[in-house]
C-alpha positions in Angstrom: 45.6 38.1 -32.6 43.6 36.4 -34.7 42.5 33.8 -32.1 41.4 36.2 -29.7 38.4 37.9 -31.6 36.3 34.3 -31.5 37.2 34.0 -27.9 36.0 37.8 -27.6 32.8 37.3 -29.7 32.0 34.2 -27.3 32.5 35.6 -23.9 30.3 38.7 -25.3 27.6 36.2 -26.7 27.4 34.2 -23.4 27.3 37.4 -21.2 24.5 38.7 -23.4 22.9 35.1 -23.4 23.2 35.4 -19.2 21.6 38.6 -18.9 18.7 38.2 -21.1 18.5 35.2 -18.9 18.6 37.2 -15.7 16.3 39.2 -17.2 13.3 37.4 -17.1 13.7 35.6 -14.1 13.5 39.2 -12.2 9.8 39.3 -10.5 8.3 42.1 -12.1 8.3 44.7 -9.2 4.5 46.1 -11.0 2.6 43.0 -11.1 3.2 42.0 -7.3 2.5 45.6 -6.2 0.9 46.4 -3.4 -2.9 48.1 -4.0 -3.1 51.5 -2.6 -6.5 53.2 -2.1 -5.3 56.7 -2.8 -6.8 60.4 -2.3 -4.8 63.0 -3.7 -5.3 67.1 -4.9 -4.1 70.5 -4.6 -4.9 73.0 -2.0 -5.4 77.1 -3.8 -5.4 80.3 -1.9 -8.8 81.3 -3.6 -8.1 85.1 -3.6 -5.1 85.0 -5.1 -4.9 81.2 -7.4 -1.8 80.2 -6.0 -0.8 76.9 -4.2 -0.8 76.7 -0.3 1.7 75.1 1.4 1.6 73.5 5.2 -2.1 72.9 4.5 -2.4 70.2 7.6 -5.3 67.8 6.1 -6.9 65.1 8.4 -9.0 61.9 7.1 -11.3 60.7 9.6 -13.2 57.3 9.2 -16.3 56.8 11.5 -15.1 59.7 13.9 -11.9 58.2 13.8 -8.6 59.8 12.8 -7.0 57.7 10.6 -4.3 59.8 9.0 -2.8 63.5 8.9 -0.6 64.5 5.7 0.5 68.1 4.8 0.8 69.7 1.5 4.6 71.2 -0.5 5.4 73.7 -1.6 3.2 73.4 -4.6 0.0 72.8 -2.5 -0.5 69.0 -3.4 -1.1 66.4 -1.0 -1.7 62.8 -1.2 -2.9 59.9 0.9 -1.7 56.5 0.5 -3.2 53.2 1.6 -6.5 54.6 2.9 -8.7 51.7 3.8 -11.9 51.5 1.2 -14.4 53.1 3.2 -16.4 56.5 3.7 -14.4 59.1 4.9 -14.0 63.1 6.2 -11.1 65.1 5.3 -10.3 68.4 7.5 -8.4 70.9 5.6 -6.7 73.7 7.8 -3.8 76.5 8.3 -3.4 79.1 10.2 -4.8 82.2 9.0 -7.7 80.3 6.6 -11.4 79.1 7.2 -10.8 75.2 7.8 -12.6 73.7 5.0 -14.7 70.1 5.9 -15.6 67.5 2.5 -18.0 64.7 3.6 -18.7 61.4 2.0 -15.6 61.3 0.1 -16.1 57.6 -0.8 -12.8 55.8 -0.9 -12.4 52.6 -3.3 -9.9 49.7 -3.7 -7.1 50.5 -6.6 -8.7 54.0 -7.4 -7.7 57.1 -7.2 -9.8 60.2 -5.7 -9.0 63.5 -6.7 -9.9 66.2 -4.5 -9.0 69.7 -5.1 -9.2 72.9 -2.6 -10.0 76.4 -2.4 -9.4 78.1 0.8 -10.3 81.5 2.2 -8.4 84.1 4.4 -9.9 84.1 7.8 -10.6 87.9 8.2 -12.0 88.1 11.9 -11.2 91.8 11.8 -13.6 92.2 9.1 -16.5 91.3 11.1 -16.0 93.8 13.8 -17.0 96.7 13.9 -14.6 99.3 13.5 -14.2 101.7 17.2 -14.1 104.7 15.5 -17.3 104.2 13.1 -20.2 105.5 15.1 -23.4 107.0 14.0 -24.3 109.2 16.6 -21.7 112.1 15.6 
């Protein structure tokens, strides 16, 4: 029994010895990272200061569509690996005024917070009602 401990205390020396090895022959999975040019914030219904979700928001470079991303459940949204460039971004959903941000300036390895407010479209609030008249 005696015997066995060293043999014991060696295997567990030469394991620990391998992965400390292993270890730092692993690429660092950080430092060969990809950059990402990131725009990112949450949509609120303004009335009531609670997060919108299915916000569909589009980013438009030059007139061009470039990408369409949605928000959860909690109203946030994020776009990854946006070129570096000048961009539009279209927020809309049923049932709100869309809301248009120009100029949003997009730079390489930053990130661009951009956070929303959007209004109920009330439509029927802008007609007249049928039964208001002034000649009665």
């Amino acid at each position: 029994m005696i015997r066995m401990k060293p043999k014991i205390l060696l295997a567990a020396i030469c394991l620990f010895a391998f992965a400390v090895a292993k270890a730092g022959t692993e690429p660092d999975p950080c430092k060969d990272r990809k950059r990402i040019d990131e725009v990112n914030g949450i949509i609120h219904y303004s009335e009531k200061k609670k997060p919108l979700k299915d916000v569909s928001i589009t980013a438009y470079s030059i007139s061009k569509k470039e990408k369409i991303v949605q928000t959860d459940e909690w109203g946030n949204y994020a776009f990854d690996d946006l070129k570096p460039g000048t961009y539009k971004f279209v927020f809309e959903k049923a049932g709100f005024r869309s809301v248009t941000k120009e100029k949003i300036v997009v730079k390489t390895d930053e990130t661009f917070q951009l956070n929303i407010e959007m209004i109920e479209n009330k439509d029927f609030d802008l007609m007249p009602s049928p039964f208001h008249f002034s000649d009665f």
